[in-house]
C-alpha positions in Angstrom: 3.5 132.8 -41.2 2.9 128.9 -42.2 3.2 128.1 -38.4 0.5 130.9 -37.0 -1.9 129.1 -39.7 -1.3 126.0 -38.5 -1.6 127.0 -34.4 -4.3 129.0 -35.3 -6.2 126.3 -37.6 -5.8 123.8 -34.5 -7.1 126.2 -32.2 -10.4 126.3 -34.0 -9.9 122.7 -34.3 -9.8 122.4 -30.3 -12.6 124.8 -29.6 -15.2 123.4 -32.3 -14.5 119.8 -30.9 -15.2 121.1 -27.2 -18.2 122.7 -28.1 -19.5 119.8 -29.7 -19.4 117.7 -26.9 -22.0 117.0 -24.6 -21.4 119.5 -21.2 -23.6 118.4 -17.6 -25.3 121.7 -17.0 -27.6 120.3 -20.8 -29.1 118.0 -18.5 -29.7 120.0 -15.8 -33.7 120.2 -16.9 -33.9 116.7 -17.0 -36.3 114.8 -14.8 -36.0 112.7 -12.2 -33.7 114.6 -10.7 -30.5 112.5 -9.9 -29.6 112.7 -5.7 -26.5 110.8 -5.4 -26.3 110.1 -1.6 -29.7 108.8 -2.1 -29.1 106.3 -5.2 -25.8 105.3 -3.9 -27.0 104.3 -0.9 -27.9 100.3 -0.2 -27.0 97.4 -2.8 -26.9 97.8 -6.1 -26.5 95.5 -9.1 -24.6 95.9 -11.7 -24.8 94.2 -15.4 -22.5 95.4 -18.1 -20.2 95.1 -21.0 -16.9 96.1 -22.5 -16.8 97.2 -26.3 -13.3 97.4 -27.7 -13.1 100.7 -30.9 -14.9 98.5 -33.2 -17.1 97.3 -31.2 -16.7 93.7 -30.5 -17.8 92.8 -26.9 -14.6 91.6 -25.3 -16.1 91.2 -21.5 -19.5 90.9 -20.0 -19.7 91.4 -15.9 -22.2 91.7 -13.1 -21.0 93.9 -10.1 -22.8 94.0 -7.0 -22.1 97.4 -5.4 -22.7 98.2 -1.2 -23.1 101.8 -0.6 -23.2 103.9 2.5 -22.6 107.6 3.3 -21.6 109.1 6.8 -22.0 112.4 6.2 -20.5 113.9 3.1 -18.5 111.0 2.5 -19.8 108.1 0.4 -18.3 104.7 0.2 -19.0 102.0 -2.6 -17.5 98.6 -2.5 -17.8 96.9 -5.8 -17.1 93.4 -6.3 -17.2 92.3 -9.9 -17.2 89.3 -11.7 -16.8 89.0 -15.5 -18.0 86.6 -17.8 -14.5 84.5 -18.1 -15.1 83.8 -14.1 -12.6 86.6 -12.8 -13.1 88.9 -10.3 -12.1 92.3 -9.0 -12.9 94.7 -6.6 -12.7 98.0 -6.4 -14.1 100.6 -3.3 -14.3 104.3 -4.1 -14.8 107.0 -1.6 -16.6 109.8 -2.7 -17.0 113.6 -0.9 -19.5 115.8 -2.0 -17.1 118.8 -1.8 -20.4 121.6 -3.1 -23.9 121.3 -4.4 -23.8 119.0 -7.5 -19.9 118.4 -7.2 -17.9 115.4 -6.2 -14.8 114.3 -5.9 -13.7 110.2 -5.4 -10.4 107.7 -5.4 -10.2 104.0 -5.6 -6.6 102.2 -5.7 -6.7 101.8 -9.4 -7.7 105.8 -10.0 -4.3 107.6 -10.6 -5.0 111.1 -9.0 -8.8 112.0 -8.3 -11.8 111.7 -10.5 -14.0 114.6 -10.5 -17.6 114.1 -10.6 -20.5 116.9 -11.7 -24.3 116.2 -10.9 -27.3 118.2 -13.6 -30.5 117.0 -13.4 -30.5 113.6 -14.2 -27.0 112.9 -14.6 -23.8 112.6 -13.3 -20.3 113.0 -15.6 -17.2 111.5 -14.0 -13.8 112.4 -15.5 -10.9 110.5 -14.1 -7.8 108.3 -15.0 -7.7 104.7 -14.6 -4.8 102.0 -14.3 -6.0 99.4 -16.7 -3.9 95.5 -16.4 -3.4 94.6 -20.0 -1.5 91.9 -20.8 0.5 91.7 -18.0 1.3 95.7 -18.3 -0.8 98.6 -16.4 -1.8 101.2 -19.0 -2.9 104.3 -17.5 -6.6 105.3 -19.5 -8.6 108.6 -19.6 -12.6 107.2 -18.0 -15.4 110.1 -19.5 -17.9 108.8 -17.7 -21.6 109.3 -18.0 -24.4 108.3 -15.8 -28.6 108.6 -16.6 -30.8 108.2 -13.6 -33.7 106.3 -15.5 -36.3 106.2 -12.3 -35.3 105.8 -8.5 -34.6 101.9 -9.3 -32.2 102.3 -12.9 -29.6 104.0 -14.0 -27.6 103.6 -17.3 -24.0 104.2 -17.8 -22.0 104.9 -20.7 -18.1 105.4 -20.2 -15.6 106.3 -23.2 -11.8 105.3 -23.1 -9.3 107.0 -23.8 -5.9 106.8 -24.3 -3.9 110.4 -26.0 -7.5 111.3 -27.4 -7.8 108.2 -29.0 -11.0 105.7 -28.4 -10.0 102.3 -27.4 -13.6 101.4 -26.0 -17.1 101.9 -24.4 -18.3 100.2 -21.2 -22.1 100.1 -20.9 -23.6 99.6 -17.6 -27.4 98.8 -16.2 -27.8 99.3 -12.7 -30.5 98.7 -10.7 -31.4 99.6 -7.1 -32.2 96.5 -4.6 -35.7 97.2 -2.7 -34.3 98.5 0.8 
């Protein structure tokens, strides 16, 4: 009886917790409307940070992004630099696989990242292998992006690892004038 209590106490744990967080379709009212083939199209730049759990900015980075699209398939080459003179680069491909849904790999994704459009934002939930140390660690991304006007939009991305925060990354981007 002890253990139908306790399965049944962390059930109503699990569904209060995923009610409580935020869900795309929320935003789907939200104005401008976000089209993603359309902001991720040209060059955009990039400025942002990474918080570790308590907060403490650990890296700062500019990226500058080239986009294209050739039908439903969208590429974005990102070439970062970060503030201890580092860089990086990562290119994504992205398919628009329904109205409002995408899907998108990069070398460092493990699997595919799933990517849900609503009004003015777009949610991206995907695994990432993170160098730290010397080690890859393999981190849950939830990421969040606000289209601000047709020239910004702010990015907020949680990390994970087994449910537990290890950090934010907060992004500004900004759309060059074509």
């Amino acid at each position: 009886m002890k253990l139908y209590k306790l399965v049944a106490i962390g059930a109503a744990v699990a569904v209060v917790a995923a009610c409580s967080s935020p869900q795309p379709a929320q935003y789907a009212s939200e104005l401008p409307k976000l089209d993603v083939e359309s902001y991720f199209n040209g060059t955009l730049d990039a400025h942002g940070m990474f918080q570790d759990r308590s907060g403490d900015v650990i890296k700062r980075f500019v990226v500058v992004i080239k986009c294209s699209w050739q039908g439903d398939t969208g590429t974005l080459d990102e070439d970062f630099t970060y503030s201890d003179g580092t860089k990086q680069k990562r290119v994504w491909t992205l398919k628009k696989t329904g109205e409002g849904r995408f899907t998108a790999t990069a070398p460092d994704v493990i699997g595919t990242a799933e990517g849900i459009v609503s009004g003015n934002s777009l949610r991206w939930r995907y695994v990432l292998a993170l160098p730290v140390d010397g080690k890859i660690i393999n981190v849950d991304m939830d990421d969040w992006m606000f289209l601000i006007d047709d020239k910004v939009m702010l990015n907020r991305t949680a990390m994970s690892k087994f449910g537990v925060g290890l950090g934010n990354i907060t992004l500004s981007f900004s759309k060059r004038a074509q």
